[in-house]
N, C-alpha and C positions, 0 to 999 in steps of 0.2 A: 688190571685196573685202568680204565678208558680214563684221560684228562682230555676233560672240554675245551679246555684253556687257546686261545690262538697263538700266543708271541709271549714274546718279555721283555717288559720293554725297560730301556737305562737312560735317565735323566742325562742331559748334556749340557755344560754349560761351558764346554774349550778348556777343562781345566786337567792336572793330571790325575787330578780326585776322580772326574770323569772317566778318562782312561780306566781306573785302577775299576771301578764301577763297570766297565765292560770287557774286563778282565773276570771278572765276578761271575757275570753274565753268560760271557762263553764259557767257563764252567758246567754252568748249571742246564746251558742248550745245549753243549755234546752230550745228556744223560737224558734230558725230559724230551728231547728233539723237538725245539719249539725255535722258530726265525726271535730276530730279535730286533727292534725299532728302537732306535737311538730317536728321543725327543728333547729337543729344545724349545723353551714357551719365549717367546717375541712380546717386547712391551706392546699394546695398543700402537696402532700407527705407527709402525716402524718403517723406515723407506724402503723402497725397493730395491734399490741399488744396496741395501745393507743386508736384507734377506736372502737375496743373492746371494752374496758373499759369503757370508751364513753357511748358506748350503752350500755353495762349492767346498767350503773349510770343514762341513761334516761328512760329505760325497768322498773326500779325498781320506780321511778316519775310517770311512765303513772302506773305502779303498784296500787299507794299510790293514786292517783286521783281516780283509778275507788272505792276504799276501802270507801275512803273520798263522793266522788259525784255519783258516776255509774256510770262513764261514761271515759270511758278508751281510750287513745288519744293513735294514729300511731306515729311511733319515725322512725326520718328520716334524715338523716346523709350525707352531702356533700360535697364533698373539693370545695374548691372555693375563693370568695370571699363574705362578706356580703355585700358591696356595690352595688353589679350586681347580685350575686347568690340568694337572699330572693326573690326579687323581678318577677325576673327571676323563682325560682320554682312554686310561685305565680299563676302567669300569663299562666306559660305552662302548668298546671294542673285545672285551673277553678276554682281557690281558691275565694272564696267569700272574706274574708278579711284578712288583716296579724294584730296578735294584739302583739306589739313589747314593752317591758320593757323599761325604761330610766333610768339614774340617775340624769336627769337633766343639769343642765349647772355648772359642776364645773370648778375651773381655766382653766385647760388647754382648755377646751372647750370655755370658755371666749375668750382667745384665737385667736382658730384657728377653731371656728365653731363647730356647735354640730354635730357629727355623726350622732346621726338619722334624720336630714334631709338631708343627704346625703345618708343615707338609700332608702329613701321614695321617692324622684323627681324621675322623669320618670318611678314610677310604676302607670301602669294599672289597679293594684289592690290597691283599697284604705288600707289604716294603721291606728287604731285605737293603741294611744301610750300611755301607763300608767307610773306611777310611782309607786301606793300606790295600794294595794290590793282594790277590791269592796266594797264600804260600807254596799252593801246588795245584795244579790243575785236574788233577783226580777226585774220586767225588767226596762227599761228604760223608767222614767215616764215621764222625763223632758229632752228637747233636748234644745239648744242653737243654734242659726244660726242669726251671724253677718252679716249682709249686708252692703254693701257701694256700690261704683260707679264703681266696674266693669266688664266689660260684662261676667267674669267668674263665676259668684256668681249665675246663673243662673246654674251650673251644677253642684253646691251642692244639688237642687231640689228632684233627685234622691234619694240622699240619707237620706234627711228631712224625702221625701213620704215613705221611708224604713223601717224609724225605726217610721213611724207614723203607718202603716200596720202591721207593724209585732210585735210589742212591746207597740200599742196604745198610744204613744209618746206624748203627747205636745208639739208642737216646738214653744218654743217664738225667735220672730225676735227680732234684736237688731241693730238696724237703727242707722248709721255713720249720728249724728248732722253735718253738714255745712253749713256756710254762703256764699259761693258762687253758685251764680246761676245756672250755668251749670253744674256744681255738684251736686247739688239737683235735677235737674231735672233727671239725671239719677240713681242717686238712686232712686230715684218715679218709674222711670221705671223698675228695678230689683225690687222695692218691690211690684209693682202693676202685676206683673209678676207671684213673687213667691205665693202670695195670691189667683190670681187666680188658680191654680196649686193644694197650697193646699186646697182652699175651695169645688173645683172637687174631689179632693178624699178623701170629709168629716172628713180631720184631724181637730183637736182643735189647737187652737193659739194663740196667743196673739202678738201685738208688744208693742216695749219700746224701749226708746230711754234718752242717758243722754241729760240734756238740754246744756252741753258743752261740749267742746271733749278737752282736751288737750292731753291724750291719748287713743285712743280709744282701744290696746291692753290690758292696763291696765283696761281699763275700761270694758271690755268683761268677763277678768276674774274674776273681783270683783263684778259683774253681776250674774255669774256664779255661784258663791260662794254663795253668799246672798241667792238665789231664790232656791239654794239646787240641781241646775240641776245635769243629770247625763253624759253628754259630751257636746262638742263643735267640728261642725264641723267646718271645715276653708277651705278654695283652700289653695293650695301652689303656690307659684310664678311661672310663666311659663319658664320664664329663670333665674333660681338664675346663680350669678356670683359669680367668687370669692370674691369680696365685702363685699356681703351679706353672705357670709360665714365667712367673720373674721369680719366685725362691727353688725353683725345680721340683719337679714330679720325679719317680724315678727313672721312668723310663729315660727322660733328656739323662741322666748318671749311665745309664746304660749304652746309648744311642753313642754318647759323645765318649764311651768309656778312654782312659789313658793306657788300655792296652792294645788300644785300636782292633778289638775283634768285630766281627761282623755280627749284625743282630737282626733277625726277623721279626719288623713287631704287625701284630695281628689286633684290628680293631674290635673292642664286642659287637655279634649281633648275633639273633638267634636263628640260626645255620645248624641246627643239629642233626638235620634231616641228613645233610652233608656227611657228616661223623660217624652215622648211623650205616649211611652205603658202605664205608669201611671196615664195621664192625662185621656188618654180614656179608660180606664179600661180594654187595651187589654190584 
């Protein structure tokens, strides 16, 4: 299975969330064998003499990585914005993934909404968000993929079958309990979907499911936790509002979780054509 993809690129902002983010990263390049560009976004007008500096202080990072792993990352430097500009370099360059640091949901993000999912909606290119360095540098044995009732859960598939190909993954499903009918029935239909999908391209799986849901967020991550997985992929909502930027959507519950796992979230769009080359092994 050919990935088009060029790089991978890891958000930089000098911090040790940073770091731990391109600990992430070389992970995931000694297995998909993709370079990796360290990007940092520059306010508008920033001095020269400060840009410099900048970059001597991220030259001397991709330095101490290749010393530490081999493997020595591109340092790439933008004014902008991170709201628009990550995503954005992302996208126009063929980036396979952006793997972005957090500090999770402190007060002010309580607040007025977490950044990084402000980061992440309307990229093209999915965002794998950590908090806490890798607990191991081997690949990703165990993947996570929640299911419920809607019709976007079907274009995480992609990514299940991705990290099943290329990191021989495990994806356990984790089936949204409900008591109403109609909602059952189309969760059956997203998971009788995703199974055929992945039983064509001989990954390994499991599902599970709590026998109650009071919350199924919480309940994903403590799932997660238990069985020792190595990520969780999620969609992200197709239209967040302001709202769900100040009383929280779930994903920001997942993104910023207190267990500090790492989380793949993947935007909707309709990429099925994508999902399809998987299926038939084109």
């Amino acid at each position: 299975m050919e990935d088009p993809s060029n790089f991978v690129v890891v958000t930089w902002d000098f911090t040790v969330i940073s770091e731990n983010a391109l600990e992430h990263a070389i992970r995931i390049s000694r297995t998909i064998q993709k370079d990796i560009h360290l990007l940092h976004i520059l306010k508008p007008n920033t001095p020269a003499a400060e840009i410099e500096e900048k970059k001597k202080k991220m030259e001397l990072s991709s330095e101490q990585a290749f010393q530490r792993f081999a493997i020595k990352p591109a340092v790439v430097l933008i004014e902008g914005s991170i709201f628009r500009d990550i995503s954005k370099y992302a996208s126009d360059n063929k980036a396979s993934m952006v793997v972005m640091g957090t500090h999770g949901m402190t007060f002010m993000q309580k607040l007025f909404g977490s950044w990084a999912l402000k980061v992440i909606v309307g990229s093209s290119v999915p965002f794998i968000v950590i908090q806490d360095k890798p607990t191991t540098h081997e690949k990703y044995s165990n993947v996570v993929f929640p299911i419920d009732f809607k019709s976007e859960n079907k274009e995480k598939l992609h990514w299940a079958i991705y990290f099943g190909k290329y990191f021989n993954s495990k994806v356990h499903i984790f089936k949204y309990p409900v008591k109403d009918k109609s909602l059952q029935r189309k969760i059956n239909t997203n998971l009788n979907f995703a199974i055929r999908f992945i039983i064509q391209n001989n990954l390994n799986y499991e599902i599970h499911s709590p026998e109650k849901s009071k919350n199924f967020t919480n309940e994903t991550i403590a799932f997660t936790k238990a069985i020792g997985a190595d990520i969780i992929l999620i969609m992200t909502t197709k239209y967040i509002s302001i709202l769900d930027y100040m009383f929280g959507a779930n994903e920001q519950l997942i993104i910023a979780n207190k267990e500090k796992l790492p989380v793949m979230c993947i935007n909707p769009k309709a990429n099925f054509a994508a999902v399809g080359q998987f299926m038939f092994g084109q």
